[in-house]
N, C-alpha and C positions, 0 to 999 in steps of 0.2 A: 827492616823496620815496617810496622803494620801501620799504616795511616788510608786519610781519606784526603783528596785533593778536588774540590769544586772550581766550575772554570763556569766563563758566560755571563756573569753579572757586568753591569753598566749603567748607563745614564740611557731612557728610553723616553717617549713620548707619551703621553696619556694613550688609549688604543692603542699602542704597541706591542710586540711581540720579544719574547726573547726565548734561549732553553739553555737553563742551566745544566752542568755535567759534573758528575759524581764517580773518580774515579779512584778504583780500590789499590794497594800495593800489599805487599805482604801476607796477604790473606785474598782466600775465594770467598766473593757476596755470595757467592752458591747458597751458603750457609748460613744466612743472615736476612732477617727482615730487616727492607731498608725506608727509610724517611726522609723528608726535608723537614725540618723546621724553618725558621725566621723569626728575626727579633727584631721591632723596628726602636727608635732611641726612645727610653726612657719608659720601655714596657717591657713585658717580661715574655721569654721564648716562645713560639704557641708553634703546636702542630700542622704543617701544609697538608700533607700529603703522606702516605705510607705504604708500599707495597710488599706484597707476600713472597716467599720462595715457594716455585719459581714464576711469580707475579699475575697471580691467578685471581688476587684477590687484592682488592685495589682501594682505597680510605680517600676522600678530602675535606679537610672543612668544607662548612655552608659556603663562607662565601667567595669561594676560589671555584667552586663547583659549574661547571660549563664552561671554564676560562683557562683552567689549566689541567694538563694530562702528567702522570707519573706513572716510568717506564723504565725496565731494567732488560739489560746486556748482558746475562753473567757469562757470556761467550769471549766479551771484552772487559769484565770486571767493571763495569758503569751503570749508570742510574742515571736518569735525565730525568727532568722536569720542565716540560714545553709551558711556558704563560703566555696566553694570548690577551687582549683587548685589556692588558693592563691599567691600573689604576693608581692614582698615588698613593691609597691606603696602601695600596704594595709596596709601598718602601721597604725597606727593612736589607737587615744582613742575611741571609740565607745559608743554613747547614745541611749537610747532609749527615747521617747517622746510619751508623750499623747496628743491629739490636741480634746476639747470636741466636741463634735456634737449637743449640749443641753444648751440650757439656764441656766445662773444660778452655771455650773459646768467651773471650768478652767484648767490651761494646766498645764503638769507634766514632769521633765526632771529628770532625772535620774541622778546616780555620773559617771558613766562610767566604761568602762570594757576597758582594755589595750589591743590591737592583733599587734603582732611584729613578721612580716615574714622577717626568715635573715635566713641562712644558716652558 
C-alpha cells in the first residue's frame, strides 16, 4: 500500500522548535516532488514548503522564510521539515504530499500531523 505517514507535531511554546517527518511506504520519493502544506481551522490549505528531486531546489512561503528548512532523505524515504522560532499563526495541521515527476505514477497526501504554538 502507497501512503505517506507524518510524525513530530505537538503542543510547543511560542519561539519553539520542532521538525516534522514525512515518511514514504510503497513507493520511492526518488520520483516525486515533495511539499508540506497546512491547514489551520477554519481556513483553507496553503503551501509551506516544497522540494525538488533530488532537492536541489527548494520553495517557502513569505512568511515561514528564515524560520523553517525543508529537507529530503530519499536514501530513507523521508522529508522533514525543521520549524524554528515558531509562532502561533503556526498553528495548523500539517501535510505532507507527493506530487509524481513520472508517467504512470500519482500523487500522495498524507493524514496530517497537529503543531499548536500557544503558550
Amino acid at each position: 500500500q502507497e501512503q505517506l505517514v507524518e510524525a513530530g507535531g505537538g503542543l510547543v511554546q511560542p519561539g519553539g522548535s520542532l521538525r516534522l517527518s514525512c515518511v514514504a511506504s510503497g513507493f520511492r520519493i526518488s520520483f516525486y516532488f515533495m511539499s508540506w502544506y497546512r491547514q489551520a481551522l477554519g481556513k483553507e490549505r496553503e503551501l509551506v514548503a516544497n522540494i525538488s528531486t533530488p532537492g536541489v531546489i527548494t520553495n517557502l512561503k513569505d512568511s515561514v522564510k528564515g524560520r523553517f528548512t525543508i529537507s529530503r532523505d530519499d536514501a530513507k524515504n523521508t522529508v522533514y521539515l525543521q520549524m524554528n522560532n515558531l509562532k502561533p499563526e503556526d498553528t495548523a495541521v500539517y501535510y505532507c504530499h507527493a506530487n509524481p515527476t513520472a508517467w504512470g505514477l500519482f500523487p500522495h497526501w498524507g493524514q496530517g500531523t497537529q503543531v499548536t504554538v500557544s503558550s
